[in-house]
C-alpha positions as CSV (number, residue, x, y, z in Angstrom):
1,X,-7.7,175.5,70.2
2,X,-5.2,174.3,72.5
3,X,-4.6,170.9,73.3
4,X,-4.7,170.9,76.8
5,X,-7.9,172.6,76.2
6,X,-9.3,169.7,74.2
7,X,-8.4,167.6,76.9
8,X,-9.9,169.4,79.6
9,X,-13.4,169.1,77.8
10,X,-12.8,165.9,76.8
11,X,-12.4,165.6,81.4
12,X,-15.8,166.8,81.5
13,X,-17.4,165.1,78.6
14,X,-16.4,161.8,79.8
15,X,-16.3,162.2,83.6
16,X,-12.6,161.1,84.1
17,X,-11.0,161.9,87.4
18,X,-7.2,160.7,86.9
19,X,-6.0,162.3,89.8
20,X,-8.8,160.6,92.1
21,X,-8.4,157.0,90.6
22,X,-4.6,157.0,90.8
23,X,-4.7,158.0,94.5
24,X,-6.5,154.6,94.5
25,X,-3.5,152.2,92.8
26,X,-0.9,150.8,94.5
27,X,2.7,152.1,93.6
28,X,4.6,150.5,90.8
29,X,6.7,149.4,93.0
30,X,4.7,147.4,95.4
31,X,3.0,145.7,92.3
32,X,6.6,144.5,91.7
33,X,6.9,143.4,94.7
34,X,3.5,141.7,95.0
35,X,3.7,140.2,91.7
36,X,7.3,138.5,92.6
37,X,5.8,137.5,95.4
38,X,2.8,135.9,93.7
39,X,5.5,134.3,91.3
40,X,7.1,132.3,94.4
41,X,4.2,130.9,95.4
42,X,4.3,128.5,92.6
43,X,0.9,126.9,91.8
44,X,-0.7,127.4,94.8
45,X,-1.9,130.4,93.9
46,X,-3.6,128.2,90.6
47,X,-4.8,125.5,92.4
48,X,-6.5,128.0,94.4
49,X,-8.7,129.8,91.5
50,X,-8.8,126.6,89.3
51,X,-12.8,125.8,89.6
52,X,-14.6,125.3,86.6
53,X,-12.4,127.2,84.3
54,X,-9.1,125.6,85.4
55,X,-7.1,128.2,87.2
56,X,-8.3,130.6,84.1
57,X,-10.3,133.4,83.9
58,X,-11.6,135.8,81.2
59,X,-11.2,139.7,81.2
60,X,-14.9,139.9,82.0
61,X,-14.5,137.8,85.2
62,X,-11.7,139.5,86.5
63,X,-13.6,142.6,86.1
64,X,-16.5,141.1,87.6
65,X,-14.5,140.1,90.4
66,X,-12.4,143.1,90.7
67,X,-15.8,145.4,91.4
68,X,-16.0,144.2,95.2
69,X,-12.4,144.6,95.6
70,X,-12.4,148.3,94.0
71,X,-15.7,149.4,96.5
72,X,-13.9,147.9,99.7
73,X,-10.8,149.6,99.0
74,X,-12.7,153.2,97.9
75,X,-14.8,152.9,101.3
76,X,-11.1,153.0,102.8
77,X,-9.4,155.6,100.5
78,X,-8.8,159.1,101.3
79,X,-9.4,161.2,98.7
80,X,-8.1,164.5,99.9
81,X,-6.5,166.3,96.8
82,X,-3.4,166.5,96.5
83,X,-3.0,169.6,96.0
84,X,-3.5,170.2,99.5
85,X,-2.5,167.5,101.0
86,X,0.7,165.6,100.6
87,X,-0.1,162.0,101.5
88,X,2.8,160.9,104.3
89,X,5.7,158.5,102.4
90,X,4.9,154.7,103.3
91,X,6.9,153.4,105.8
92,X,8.9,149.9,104.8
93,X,5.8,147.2,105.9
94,X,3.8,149.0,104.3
95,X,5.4,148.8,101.1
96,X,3.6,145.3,100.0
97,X,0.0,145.1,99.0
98,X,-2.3,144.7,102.3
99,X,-4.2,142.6,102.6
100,X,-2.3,140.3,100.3
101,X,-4.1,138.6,97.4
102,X,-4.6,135.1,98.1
103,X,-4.5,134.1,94.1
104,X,-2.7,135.7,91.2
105,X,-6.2,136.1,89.5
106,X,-7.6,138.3,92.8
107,X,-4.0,140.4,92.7
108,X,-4.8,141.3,89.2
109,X,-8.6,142.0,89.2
110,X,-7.7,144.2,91.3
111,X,-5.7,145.8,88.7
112,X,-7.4,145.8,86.2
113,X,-10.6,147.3,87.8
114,X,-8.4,150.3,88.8
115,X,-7.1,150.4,85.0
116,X,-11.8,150.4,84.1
117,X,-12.0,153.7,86.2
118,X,-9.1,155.0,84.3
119,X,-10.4,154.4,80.9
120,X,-13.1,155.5,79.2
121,X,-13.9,155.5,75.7
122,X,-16.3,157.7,74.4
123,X,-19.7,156.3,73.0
124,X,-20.9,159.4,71.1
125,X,-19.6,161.9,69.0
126,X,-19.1,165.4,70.2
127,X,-18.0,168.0,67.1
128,X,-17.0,170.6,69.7
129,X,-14.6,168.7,71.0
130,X,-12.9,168.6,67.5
131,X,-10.2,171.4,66.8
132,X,-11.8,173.3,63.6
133,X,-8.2,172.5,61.7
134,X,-9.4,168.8,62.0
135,X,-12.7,169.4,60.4
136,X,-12.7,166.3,58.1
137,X,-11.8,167.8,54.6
138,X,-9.3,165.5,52.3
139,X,-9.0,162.2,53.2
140,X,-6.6,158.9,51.6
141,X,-7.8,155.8,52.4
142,X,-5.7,152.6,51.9
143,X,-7.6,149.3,52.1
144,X,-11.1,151.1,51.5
145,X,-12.7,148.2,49.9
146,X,-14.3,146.4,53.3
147,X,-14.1,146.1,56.7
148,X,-12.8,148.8,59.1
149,X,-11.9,150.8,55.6
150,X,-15.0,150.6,54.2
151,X,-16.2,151.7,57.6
152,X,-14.0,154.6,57.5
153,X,-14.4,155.8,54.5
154,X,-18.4,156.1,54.9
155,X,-18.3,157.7,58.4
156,X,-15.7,160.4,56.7
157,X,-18.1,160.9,54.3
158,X,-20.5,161.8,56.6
159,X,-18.6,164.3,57.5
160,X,-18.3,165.9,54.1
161,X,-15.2,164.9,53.6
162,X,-13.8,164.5,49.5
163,X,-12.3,161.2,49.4
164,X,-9.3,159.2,47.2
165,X,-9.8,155.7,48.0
166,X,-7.2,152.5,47.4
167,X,-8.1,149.0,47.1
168,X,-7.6,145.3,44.9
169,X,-10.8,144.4,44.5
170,X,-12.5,147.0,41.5
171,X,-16.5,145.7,42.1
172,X,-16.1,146.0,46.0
173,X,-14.3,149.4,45.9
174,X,-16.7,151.0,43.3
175,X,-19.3,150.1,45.7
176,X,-18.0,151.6,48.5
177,X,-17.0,154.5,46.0
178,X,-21.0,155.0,44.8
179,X,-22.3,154.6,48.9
180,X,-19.8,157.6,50.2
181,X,-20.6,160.0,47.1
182,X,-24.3,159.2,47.8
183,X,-23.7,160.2,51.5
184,X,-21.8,163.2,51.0
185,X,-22.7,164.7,47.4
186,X,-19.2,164.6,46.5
187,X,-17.2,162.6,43.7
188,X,-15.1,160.3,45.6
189,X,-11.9,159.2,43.6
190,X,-10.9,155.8,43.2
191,X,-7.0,153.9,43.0
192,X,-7.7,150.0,42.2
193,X,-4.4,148.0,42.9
194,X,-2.2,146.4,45.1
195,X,-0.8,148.7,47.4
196,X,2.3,146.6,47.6
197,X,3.3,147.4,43.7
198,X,4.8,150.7,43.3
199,X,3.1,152.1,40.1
200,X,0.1,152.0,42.8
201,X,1.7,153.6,45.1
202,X,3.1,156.1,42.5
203,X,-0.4,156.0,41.5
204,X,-2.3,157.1,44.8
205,X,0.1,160.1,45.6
206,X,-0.1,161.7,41.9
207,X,-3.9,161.3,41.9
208,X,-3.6,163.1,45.6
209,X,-1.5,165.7,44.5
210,X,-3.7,166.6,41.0
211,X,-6.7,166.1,42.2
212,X,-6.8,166.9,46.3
213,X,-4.1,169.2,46.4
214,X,-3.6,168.5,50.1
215,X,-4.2,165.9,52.3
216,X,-5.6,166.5,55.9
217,X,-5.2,162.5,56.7
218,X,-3.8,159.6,55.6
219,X,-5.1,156.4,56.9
220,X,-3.1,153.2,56.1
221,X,-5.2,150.6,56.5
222,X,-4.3,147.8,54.0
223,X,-3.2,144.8,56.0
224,X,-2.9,140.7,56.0
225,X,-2.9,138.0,58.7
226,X,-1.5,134.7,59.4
227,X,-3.8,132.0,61.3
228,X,-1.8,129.3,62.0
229,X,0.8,128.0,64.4
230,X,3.7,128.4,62.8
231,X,5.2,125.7,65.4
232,X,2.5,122.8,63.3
233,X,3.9,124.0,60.1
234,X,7.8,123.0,61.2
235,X,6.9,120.3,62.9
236,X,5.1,118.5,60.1
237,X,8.0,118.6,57.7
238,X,11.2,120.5,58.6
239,X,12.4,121.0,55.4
240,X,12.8,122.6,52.3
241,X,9.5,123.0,51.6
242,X,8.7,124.2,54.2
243,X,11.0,126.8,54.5
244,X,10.4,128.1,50.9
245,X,6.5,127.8,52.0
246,X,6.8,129.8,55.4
247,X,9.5,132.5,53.5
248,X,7.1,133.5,50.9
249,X,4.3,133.5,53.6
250,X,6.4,136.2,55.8
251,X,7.4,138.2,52.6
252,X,3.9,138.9,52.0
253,X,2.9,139.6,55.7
254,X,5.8,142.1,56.1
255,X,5.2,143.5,52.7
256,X,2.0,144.8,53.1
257,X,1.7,145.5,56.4
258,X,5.0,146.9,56.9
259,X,7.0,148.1,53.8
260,X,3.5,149.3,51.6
261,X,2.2,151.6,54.6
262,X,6.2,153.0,55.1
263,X,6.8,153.3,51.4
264,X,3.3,155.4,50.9
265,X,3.9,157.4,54.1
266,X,7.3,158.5,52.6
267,X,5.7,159.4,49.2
268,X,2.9,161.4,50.6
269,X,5.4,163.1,52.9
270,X,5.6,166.8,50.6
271,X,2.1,166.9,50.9
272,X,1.2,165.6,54.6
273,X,3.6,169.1,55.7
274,X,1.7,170.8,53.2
275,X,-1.0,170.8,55.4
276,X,0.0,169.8,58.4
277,X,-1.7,166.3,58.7
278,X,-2.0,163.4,60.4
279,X,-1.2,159.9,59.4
280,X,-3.3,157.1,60.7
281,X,-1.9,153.9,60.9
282,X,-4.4,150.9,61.5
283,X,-2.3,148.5,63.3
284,X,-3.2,146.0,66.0
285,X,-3.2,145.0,69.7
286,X,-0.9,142.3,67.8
287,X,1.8,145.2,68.0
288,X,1.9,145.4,71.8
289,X,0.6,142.0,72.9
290,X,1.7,139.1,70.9
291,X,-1.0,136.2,70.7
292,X,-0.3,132.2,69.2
293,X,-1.3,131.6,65.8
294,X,-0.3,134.9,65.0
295,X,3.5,134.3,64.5
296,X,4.2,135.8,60.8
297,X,1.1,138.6,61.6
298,X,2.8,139.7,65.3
299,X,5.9,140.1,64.0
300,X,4.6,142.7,61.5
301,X,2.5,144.3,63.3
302,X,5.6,144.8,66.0
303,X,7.6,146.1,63.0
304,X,5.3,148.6,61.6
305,X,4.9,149.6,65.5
306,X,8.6,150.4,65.9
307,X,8.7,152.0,62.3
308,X,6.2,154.6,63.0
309,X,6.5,155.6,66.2
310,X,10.4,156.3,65.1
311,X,8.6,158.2,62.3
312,X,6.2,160.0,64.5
313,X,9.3,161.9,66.1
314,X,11.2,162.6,63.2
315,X,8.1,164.9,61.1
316,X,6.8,166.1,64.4
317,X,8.7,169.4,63.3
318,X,6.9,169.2,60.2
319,X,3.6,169.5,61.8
320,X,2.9,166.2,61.1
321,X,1.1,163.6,63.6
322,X,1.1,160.3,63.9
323,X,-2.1,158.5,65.6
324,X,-1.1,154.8,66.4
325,X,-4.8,152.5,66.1
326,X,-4.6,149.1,68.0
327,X,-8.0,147.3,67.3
328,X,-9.3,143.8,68.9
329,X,-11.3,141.3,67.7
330,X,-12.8,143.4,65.1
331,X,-15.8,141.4,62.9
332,X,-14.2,141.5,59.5
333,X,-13.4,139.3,56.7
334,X,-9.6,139.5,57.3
335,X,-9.0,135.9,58.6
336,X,-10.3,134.7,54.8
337,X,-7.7,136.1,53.4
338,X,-4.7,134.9,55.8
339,X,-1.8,133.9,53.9
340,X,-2.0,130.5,55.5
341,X,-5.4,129.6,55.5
342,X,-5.8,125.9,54.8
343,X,-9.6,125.2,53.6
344,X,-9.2,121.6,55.4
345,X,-7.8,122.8,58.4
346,X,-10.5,125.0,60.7
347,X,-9.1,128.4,62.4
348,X,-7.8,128.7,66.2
349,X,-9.2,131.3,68.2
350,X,-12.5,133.0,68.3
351,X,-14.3,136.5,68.0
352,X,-15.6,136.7,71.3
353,X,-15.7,140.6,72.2
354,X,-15.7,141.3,69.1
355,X,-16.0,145.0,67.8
356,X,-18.1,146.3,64.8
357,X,-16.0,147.8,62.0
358,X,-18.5,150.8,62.3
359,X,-17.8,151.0,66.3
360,X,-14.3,151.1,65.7
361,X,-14.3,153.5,62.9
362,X,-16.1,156.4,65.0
363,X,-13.4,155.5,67.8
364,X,-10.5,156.0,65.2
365,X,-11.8,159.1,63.0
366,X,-12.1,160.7,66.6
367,X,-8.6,159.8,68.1
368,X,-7.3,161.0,64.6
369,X,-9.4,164.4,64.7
370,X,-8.0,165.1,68.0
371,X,-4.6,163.8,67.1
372,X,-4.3,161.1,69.8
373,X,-0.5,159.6,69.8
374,X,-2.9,155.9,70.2
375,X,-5.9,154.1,70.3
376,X,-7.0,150.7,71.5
377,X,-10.2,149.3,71.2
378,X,-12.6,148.1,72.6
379,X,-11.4,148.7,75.5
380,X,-10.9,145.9,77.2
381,X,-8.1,145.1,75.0
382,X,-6.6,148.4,76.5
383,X,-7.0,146.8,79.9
384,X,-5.3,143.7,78.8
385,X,-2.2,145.5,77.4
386,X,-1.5,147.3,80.7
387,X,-1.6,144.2,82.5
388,X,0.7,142.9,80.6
389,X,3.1,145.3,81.5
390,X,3.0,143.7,84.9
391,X,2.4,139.8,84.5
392,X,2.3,139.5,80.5
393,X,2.7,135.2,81.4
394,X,-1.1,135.6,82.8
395,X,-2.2,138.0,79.9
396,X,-0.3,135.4,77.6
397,X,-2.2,132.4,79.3
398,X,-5.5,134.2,78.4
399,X,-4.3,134.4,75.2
400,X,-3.7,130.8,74.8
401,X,-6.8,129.5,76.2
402,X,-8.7,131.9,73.5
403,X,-6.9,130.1,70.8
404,X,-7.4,126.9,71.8
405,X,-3.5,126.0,72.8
């Protein structure tokens, strides 16, 4: 099936109407204008929408807000398609936003209730939707053992799929190994290592060759985080230490989220154009959206986003895709394992919003069956990024309050 066709049911299925909700935002170039002119105002515009929260709000009230906004200015939209009706160029005056946003908080509620209307994810599965070449047959998992992994690897063996699964941890992985053969009548193979050593690597992609033949997707999901500001750590000893302390920290970060997922990618290469696959990489809104206490786990998360989506282009001829996951809060046990944790010293941020590994992997097995470039999710996360795009020091003051800074 085509892909515009998949997209056109996808139209239906989930009720979007891009055309009508774009006639609705304002050009990118009055938002520039708008948002310079919000940035002269200096902290009036804070002072303004300081209240109980102190000039900040959360996602949730700015889309609470927004909803007033969005009905008065839909009462006063005309929706005429385009199509048949060109609408007439804006003269200079009316250029900038009207009426004018008395706070930066309204000017981007406004925003981001546009960017709801233009999003929306979708909260069952449809199979007809899926093109029948993306019927889930072979599938490599890498970080299997819990979390969004473990999440993925059952809901793929829901759908029949034969599995080769990679992990560290034996007793967790053979338990996630038994529940998917139990769900889908098939043996599911097993890799135990770390996906940073290259005999595992070697491993997984000879195993994948013998005993798969193909694969149909690849999902690289392995990952570490750092939870600390990496300012504290500096500016309680500058020295040698230190710097040995913070090196080895950023090796370890980089090396499994960036060089073990590049490194397996390239291996698996001969058989991902074998069959024409798809390689899903589980990254994070970390990639596009940088957050504090998250120095060392930002900067590989930015890496591995500039890595693949260089890669993307470069097998495209192959027949290969690439499908780009940026998850949230996600309720995992990842921040136990951060390569800084400090027993004594308690964790910045918070899992408000959170996402359930299972939510998110029904979100990313679909995105990958219908070979999306990206996913972010939940999606208010996808909200947040765009915004950025147009005032990331508000999205980045957000960020701050979450973690406590």
């Amino acid at each position: 099936m085509p892909e515009d066709d998949i997209y056109a049911r996808l139209d239906r299925v989930n009720g979007w109407r891009l055309d009508r909700q774009c006639a609705a935002m304002p050009s990118l170039a009055s938002l520039r204008k708008a948002n310079s002119s919000i940035n002269s105002s200096g902290n009036s515009g804070s002072k303004a929408a300081g209240g109980a929260s102190g000039g900040m709000l959360e996602l949730s009230d700015i889309l609470h807000q927004a909803s007033k906004m969005q009905a008065q200015r839909l009462s006063n939209q005309d929706y005429t398609p385009r199509k048949q009706q060109r609408p007439p160029s804006p003269s200079k005056d009316e250029e900038t936003l009207a009426p004018a946003p008395q706070t930066r908080e309204a000017f981007l509620a406004g925003i981001a209730r546009n960017l709801v209307h233009l999003r929306s994810e979708p909260q069952e599965s449809h199979d007809e939707d899926i093109h029948p070449r993306d019927r889930m047959r072979r599938v490599v998992i890498v970080g299997a053992s819990s979390g969004i992994g473990r999440s993925l690897a059952l809901e793929y063996a829901r759908h029949g799929a034969e599995l080769l699964l990679c992990a560290r941890r034996q007793d967790k992985l053979k338990d996630v190994a038994d529940a998917c053969t139990a769900i889908s009548g098939k043996a599911t193979l097993v890799v135990v290592g770390d996906i940073t050593d290259r005999d595992t690597q070697i491993a997984l992609r000879d195993k994948a060759e013998s005993e798969l033949e193909s694969v149909d997707f690849l999902v690289l999901n392995a990952g570490v985080i750092s939870v600390r500001p990496i300012a504290d750590l500096w500016m309680k000893d500058a020295n040698r230490q230190t710097a040995d302390s913070v090196d080895k920290m950023l090796s370890r970060v980089m090396d499994v989220n960036v060089s073990a997922p590049a490194i397996v990618a390239g291996l698996f290469l001969p058989l991902l154009a074998k069959s024409r696959a798809c390689v899903v990489v589980v990254a994070s809104v970390a990639s596009l959206v940088s957050a504090p206490t998250r120095s060392l786990y930002s900067a590989s998360k930015h890496a591995v986003e500039g890595y693949f989506a260089t890669f993307r282009m470069e097998v495209k001829r192959l027949g290969i895709d690439v499908t780009m996951v940026y998850p949230g809060t996600v309720d995992t046990e990842l921040r136990l394992s951060a390569v800084d944790a400090d027993p004594g010293v308690p964790m910045a941020g918070s899992k408000s919003g959170k996402q359930s590994p299972d939510k998110c992997a029904e979100h990313i097995l679909r995105a990958a069956a219908l070979r999306k470039r990206s996913l972010v999710t939940p999606w208010p996360y996808w909200v947040a990024v765009v915004v950025h795009r147009f005032a990331p020091e508000f999205i980045e003051r957000l960020a701050m309050k979450k973690y406590n800074l």
